[in-house]
C-alpha positions as MATLAB code, in Angstrom:
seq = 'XXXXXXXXXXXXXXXXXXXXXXXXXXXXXXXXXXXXXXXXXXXXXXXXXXXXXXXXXXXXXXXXXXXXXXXXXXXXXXXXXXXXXXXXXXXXXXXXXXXXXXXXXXXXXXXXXXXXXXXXXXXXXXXXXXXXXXXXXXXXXXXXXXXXXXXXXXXXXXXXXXXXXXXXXXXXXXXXXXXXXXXXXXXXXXXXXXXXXXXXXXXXXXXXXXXXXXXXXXXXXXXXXXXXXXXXXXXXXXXXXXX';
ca = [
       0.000    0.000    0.000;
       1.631    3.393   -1.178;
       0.325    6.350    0.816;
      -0.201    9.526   -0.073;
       1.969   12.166    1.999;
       0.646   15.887    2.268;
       2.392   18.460    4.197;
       0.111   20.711    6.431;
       2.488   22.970    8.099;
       5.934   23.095    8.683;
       5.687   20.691   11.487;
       2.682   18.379   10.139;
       1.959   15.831    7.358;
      -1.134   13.924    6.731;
      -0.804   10.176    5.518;
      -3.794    9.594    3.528;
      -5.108    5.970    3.028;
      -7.826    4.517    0.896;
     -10.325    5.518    3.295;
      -9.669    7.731    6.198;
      -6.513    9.272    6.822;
      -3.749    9.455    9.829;
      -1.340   12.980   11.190;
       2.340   13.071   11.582;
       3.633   15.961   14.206;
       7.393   16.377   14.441;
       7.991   18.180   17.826;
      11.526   20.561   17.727;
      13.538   17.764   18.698;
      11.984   15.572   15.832;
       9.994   13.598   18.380;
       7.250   12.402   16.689;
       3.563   11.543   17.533;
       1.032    9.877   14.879;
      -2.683   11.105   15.227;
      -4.565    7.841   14.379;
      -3.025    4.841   12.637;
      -4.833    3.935    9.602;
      -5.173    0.584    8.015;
      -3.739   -3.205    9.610;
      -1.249   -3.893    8.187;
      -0.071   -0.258    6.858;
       2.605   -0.392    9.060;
       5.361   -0.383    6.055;
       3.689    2.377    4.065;
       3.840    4.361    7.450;
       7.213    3.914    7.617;
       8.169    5.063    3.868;
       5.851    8.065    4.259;
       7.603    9.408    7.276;
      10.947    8.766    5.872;
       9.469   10.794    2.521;
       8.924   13.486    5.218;
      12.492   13.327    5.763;
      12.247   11.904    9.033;
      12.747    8.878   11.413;
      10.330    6.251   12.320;
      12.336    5.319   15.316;
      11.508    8.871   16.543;
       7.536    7.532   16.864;
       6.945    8.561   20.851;
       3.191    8.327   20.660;
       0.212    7.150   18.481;
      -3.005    8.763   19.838;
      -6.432    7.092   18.834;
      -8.937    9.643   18.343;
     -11.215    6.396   18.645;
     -11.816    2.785   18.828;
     -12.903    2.052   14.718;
     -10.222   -0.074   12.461;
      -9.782    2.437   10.043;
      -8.017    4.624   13.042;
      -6.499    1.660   14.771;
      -5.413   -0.513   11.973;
      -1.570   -0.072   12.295;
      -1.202    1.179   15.562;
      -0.172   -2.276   17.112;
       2.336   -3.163   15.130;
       4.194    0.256   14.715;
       4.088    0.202   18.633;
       5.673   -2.649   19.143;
       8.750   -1.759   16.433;
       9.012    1.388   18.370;
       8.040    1.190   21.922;
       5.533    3.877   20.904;
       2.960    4.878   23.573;
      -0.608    4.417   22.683;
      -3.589    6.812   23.702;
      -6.805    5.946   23.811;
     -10.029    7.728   26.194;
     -10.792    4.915   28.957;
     -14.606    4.631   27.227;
     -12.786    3.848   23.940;
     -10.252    1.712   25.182;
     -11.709   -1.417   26.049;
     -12.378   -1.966   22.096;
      -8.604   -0.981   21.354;
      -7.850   -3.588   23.220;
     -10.198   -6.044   21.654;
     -11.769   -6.442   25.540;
     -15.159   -5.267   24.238;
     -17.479   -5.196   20.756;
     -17.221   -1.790   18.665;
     -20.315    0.012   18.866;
     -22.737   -0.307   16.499;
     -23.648    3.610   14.723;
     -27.340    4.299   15.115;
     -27.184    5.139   10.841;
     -29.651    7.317    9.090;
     -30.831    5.742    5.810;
     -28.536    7.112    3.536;
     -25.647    5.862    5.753;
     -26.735    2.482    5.135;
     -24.508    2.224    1.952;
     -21.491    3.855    3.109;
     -21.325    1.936    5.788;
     -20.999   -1.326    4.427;
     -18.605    0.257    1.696;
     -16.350    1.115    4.901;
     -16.564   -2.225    6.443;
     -13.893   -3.536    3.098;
     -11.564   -1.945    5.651;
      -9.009   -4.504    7.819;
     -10.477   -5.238   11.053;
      -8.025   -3.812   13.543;
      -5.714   -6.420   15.758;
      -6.557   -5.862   19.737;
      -3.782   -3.204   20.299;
      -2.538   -2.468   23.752;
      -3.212    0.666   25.559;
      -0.503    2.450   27.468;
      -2.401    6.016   28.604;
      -6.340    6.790   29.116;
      -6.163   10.707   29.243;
      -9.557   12.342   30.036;
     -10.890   15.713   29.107;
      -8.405   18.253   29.325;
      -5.678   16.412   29.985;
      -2.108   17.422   28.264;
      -0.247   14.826   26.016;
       3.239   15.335   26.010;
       3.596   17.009   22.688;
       3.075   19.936   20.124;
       3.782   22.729   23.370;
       0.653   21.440   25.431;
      -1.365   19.426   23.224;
      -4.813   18.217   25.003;
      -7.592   15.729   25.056;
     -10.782   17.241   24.357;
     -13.755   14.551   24.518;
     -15.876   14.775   22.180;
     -18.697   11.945   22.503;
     -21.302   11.010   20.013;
     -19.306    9.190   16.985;
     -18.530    6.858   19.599;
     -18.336    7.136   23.748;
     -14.831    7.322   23.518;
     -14.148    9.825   20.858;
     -11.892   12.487   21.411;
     -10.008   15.367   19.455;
      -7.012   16.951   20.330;
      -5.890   20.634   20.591;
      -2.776   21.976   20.226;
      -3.374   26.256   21.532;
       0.243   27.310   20.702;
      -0.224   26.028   17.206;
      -3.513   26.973   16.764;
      -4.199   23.388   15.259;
      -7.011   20.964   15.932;
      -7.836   17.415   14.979;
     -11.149   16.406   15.014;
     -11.580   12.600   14.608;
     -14.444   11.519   13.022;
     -16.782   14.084   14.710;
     -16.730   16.725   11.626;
     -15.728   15.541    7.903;
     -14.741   17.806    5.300;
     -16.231   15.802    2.314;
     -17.634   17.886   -0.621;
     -18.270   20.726    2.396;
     -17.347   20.968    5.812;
     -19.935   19.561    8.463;
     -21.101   16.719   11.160;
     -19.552   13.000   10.112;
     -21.251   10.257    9.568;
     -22.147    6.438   11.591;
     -22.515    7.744   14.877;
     -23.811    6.013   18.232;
     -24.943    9.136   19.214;
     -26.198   12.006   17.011;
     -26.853   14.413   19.281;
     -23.968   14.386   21.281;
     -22.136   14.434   18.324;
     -23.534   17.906   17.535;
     -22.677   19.005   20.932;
     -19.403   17.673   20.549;
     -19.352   19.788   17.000;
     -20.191   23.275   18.412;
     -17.479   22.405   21.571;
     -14.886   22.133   18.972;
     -16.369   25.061   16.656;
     -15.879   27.063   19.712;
     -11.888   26.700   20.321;
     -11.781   28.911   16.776;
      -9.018   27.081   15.587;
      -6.448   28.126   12.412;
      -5.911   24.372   11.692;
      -8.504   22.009   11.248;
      -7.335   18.133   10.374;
     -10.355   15.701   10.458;
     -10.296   11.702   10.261;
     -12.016   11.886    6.515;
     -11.324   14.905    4.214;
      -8.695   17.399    2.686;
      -7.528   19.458    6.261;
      -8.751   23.350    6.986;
      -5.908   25.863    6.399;
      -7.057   29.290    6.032;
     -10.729   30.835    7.315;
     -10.578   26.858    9.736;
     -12.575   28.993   12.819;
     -14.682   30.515   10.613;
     -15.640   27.451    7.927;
     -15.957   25.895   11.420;
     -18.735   27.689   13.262;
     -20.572   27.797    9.989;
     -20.071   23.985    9.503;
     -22.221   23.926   13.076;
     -24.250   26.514   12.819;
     -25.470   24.571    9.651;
     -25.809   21.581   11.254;
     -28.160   23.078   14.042;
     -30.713   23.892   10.998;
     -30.454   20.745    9.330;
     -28.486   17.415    8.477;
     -25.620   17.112    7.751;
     -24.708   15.865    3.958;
     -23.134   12.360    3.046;
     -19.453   11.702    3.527;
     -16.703    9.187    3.135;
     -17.423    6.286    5.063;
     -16.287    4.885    7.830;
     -16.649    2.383    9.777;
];
């Protein structure tokens, strides 16, 4: 699998895979952390993307699940274990990182129906250990204070992560940016996932990576608080699946 490798910023890359995509942060001392994993068995094509990026793999620190789904998890296992690389996970998702529990069925709307099974072509996701369970607000170790922000709804565990000094935010699966900007799709919990929406709206980011769909660059707060505004008036449109 050959991935494609777009830089964000300076200090960020996405890694996009056939479905879904995963976030490379290089700290100043070329620590890095990977937001999400991607597919099982995408470990290799990791690996050559971040040495495209002109970097090291052995300088993997952390890979932080924004949730429990296999298109998120996929290679976070076995780039772990090459690397001693922490993994993250909220303590709701967790359980189902660790293959201790079922993933949670998405309440879907009818139009979902199809997407969904498209999305379930991806690898299931080997149980993967879980080395932290950060809660809301809690810092990560990276990116100058980089911190948990729960967002449930897509699933109980969800969560995005904000990094204030860099004005960048990563959303999960909780907004897609999919033909427009708005509310993602397969969730357990629709209405907490438009809570979750207008939480994140509100940090008025400048960078806005999500889990399906080109990242947010310039006008991010504003496209942002429109996305939810939106979404308070009606439903949100179709995007790449998930599952």
């Amino acid at each position: 699998m050959d991935l494609d490798l777009i830089r964000v910023t300076p200090r960020l890359h996405m890694l996009r895979f056939p479905i879904g995509q995963a976030y490379l942060w290089r700290d100043a001392d070329d620590d890095l952390t990977l937001i999400d994993a991607g597919w099982a068995g995408a470990a290799a094509a990791v690996e050559a993307a971040v040495r495209r990026a002109g970097l090291r793999p052995a300088g993997l620190r952390r890979i932080v699940l924004t949730h429990c789904h296999r298109d998120h998890v996929g290679a976070a296992a076995e780039l772990a274990e090459r690397y001693g690389a922490e993994v993250v996970a909220h303590p709701l998702d967790a359980p189902v990182v660790r293959g201790e529990a079922p993933v949670p069925e998405p309440v879907l709307l009818d139009w979902e129906v199809p997407l969904y099974e498209r999305g379930l072509t991806v690898p299931e996701a080997p149980p993967t250990r879980v080395d932290r369970e950060p809660v809301d607000g809690e810092e990560l170790g990276f990116g100058d204070g980089a911190r948990v922000v729960h967002t449930p709804g897509h699933t109980d565990g969800s969560i995005a992560v904000h990094l204030p000094r860099h004005g960048v935010l990563f959303t999960g699966d909780t907004v897609a940016s999919v033909g427009q900007v708005g509310l993602g799709v397969f969730h357990v919990d629709r209405a907490a996932a438009q809570g979750s929406m207008r939480r994140l709206a509100a940090l008025a980011p400048e960078v806005v990576c999500f889990g399906h769909g080109d990242p947010l660059t310039a006008g991010a707060a504003a496209t942002l608080q429109a996305a939810a505004d939106r979404d308070a008036a009606e439903p949100a449109a179709p995007a790449e699946p998930e599952p």
